[in-house]
N, C-alpha and C positions, 0 to 999 in steps of 0.2 A: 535468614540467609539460606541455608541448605532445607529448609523444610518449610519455611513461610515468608514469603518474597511482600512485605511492609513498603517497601517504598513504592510496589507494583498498585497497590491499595493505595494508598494516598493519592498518587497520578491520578487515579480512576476517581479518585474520588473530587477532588479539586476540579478534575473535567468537565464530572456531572453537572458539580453545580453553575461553570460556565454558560455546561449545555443549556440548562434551565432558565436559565437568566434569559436567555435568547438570541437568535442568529446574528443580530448588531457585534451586540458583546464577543461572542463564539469569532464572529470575524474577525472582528480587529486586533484578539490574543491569537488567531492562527496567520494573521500579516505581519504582526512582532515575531514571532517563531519562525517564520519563513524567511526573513531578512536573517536573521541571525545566523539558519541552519546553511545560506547560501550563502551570506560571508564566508561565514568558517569554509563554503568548500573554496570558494575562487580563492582564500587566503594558503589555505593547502598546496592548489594545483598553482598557482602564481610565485607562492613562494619555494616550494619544494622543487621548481621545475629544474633547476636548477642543478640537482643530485642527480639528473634521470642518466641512466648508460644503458645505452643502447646493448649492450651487451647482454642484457640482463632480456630483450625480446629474442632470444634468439634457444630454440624453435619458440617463433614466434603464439602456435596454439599445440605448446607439450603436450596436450592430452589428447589432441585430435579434436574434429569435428563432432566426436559423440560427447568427450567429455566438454564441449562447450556446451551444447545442447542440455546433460545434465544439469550442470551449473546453473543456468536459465529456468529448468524447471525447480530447481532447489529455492532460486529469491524469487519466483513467479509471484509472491504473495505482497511485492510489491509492488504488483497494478494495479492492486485494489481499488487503493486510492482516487484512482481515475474514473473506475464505474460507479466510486461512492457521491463525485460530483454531481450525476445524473441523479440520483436521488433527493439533491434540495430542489429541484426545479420548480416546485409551487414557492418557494421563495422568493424567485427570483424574479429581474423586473422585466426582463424582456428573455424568456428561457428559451424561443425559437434560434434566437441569434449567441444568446449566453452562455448557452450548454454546450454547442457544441465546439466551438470558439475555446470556453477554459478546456475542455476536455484535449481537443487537437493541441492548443498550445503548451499546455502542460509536459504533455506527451512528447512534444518538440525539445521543449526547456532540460526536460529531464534526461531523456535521449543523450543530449550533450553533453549533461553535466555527468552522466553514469560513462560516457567514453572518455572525456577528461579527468576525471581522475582514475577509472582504470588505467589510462598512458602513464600516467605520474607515478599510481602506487608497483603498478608490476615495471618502469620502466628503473627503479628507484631500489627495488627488493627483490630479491631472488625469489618466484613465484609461489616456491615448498615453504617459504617462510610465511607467508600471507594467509594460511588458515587460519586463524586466530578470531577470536572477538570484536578484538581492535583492531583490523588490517592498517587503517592509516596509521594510527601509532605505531605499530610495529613497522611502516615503512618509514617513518620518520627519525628511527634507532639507527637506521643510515644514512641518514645525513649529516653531514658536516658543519661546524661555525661553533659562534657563542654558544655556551651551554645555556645562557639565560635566553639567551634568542629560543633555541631548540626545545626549553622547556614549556616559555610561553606560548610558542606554535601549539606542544601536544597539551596545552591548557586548554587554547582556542577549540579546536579538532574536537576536544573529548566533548566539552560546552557543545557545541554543533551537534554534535553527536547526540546527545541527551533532552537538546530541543525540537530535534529533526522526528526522535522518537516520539515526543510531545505533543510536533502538529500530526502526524499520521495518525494517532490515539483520537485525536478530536476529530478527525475527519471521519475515521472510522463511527465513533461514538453519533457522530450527528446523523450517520447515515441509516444505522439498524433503526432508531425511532424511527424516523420517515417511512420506512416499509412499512412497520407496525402499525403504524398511522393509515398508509392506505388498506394494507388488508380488513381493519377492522372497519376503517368505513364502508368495505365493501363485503363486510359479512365474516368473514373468514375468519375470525379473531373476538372476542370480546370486545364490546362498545366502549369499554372503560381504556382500553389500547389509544380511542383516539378522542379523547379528553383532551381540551386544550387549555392548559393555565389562564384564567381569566385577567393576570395582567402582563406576564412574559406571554402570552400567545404563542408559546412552544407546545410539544405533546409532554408534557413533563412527567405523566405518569410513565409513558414507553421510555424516555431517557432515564428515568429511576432506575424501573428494573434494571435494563439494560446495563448501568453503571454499576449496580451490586451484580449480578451476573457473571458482568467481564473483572469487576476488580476481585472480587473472589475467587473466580477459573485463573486469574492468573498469577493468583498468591500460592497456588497450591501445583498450578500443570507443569508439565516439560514441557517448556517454550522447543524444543527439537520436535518432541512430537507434533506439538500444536502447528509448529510451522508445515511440514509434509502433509496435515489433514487439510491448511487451508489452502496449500497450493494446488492439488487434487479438487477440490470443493472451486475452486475460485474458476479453473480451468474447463472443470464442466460447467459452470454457471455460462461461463462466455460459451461454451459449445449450444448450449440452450437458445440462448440472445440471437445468436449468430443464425440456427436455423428458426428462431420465430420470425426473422427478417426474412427470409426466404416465402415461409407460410403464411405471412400476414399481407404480402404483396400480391399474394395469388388468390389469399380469401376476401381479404379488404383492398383492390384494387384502387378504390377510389376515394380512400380514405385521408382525412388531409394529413397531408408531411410538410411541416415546415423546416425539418430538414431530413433529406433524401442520402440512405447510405447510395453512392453509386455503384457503379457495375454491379448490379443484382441477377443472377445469384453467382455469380463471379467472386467479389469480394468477402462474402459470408461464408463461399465453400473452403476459402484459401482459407479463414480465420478456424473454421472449424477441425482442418485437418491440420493447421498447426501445433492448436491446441491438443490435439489428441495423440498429437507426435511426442509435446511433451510430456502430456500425462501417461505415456507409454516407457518414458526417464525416470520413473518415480520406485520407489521398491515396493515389491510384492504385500508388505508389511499395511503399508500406506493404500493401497487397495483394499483387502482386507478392513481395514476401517473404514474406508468410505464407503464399502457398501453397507456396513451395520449401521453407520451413521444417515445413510440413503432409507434405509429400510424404516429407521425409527419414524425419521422424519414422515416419510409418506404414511406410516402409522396413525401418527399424531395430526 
């Protein structure tokens, strides 16, 4: 509990060996997970909607335009998941038209689903009450009806909750091997990085490590901390991305794109200074680490 987080190990470790197995498998345990994590919300926002009083938006943003912005760069670390798509694309079977397709739609899906239940939980709970762990359950403590009705909702909710953690972890997890995979094919890394199982045809020795790695750092880290160093880290990754599209258009002019960010460099200058906007939300603490963590890495 307070000093060795076991069921963070088990996760990590039950992952791995999905990972391993290979992307067939990996897929179709993160299409159950995702049915499930979306139930649970449209059951939330459809059945809760109901509780909402309008009362409860009014001042509609109490903390002001800065404390949204905050806010934003605090769950930033959940866009990960979006640029971890791009990382399977030798998987896939058509990745010109597939990449970017899941990637935009996703980002559509999610979009919606992150403003509808914001309407429902802050429309539902008094907004000081919602820092919590559980915000939907604790917006659900206001609601009304059956108590067996209300309990089985925050059964639903919390289950949702814990599989929704489930598939991010596997996406995550599929995505670090894949780097590892390219770098070493390209030198950068030990040969042994990209080994591929001679009958799952995954990297299974990069998803190894990788799974002792993460399931160990997270038996033992402050998930607080951890979150601030990767929303930092995640937000200059995308500042990177964003001006290599810029420099790779002016050095490789004619290089094939089978798909073309447009408005260049329009659209990369906008991403780059948003992102910078919000890693300028973060505390001083959370810089300070990232640069030692910056420093190592280019060490190494």
């Amino acid at each position: 509990g307070s000093y060795f987080n076991i069921s963070a190990l088990v996760i990590l470790i039950v992952l791995t060996y999905v990972l391993v197995r290979g992307v067939r498998e990996s897929a179709s345990t993160n299409n159950v997970m995702v049915v499930i994590k979306i139930a649970a919300i449209l059951i939330f926002v459809i059945g809760a909607a109901h509780a909402v009083k309008s009362t409860n938006w009014h001042p509609f943003l109490p903390n002001g335009y800065s404390g949204m912005l905050t806010g934003a760069a605090i769950v930033f670390f959940t866009y990960i998941g979006f640029d971890s798509v791009s990382t399977a694309a030798e998987e896939c079977r058509r990745p010109q038209r597939d990449m970017p397709f899941g990637i935009i739609m996703s980002l559509v899906v999610c979009t919606v689903l992150y403003i509808a239940i914001s309407i429902v939980m802050t429309g539902m709970a008094p907004w000081k009450s919602l820092g919590t762990a559980e915000p939907m359950i604790t917006a659900l403590q206001y609601a009304s009806g059956p108590p067996a009705l209300l309990k089985a909702s925050r059964f639903i909710v919390s289950l949702g909750a814990v599989v929704a953690m489930g598939s991010v972890l596997l996406v995550f997890q599929l995505g670090q091997p894949r780097i590892f995979f390219s770098m070493a094919r390209d030198g950068l890394l030990p040969p042994v990085m990209a080994k591929v199982h001679p009958r799952f045809k995954t990297p299974y020795v990069g998803t190894i490590l990788t799974g002792i790695f993460v399931a160990l750092f997270s038996a033992f880290a402050n998930i607080a901390e951890v979150v601030d160093l990767t929303n930092i880290g995640t937000l200059f990754a995308f500042v990177l991305v964003s001006a290599g599209v810029i420099f790779l258009r002016r050095l490789e002019p004619d290089g094939p794109r089978p798909f073309r960010v447009p408005w260049v460099p329009l659209t990369p200058l906008i991403s780059i200074a948003a992102c910078l906007y919000l890693m300028l939300q973060l505390p001083g603490i959370t810089w300070m680490r990232f640069g030692v963590w910056l420093v190592l890495g280019l060490v190494f």
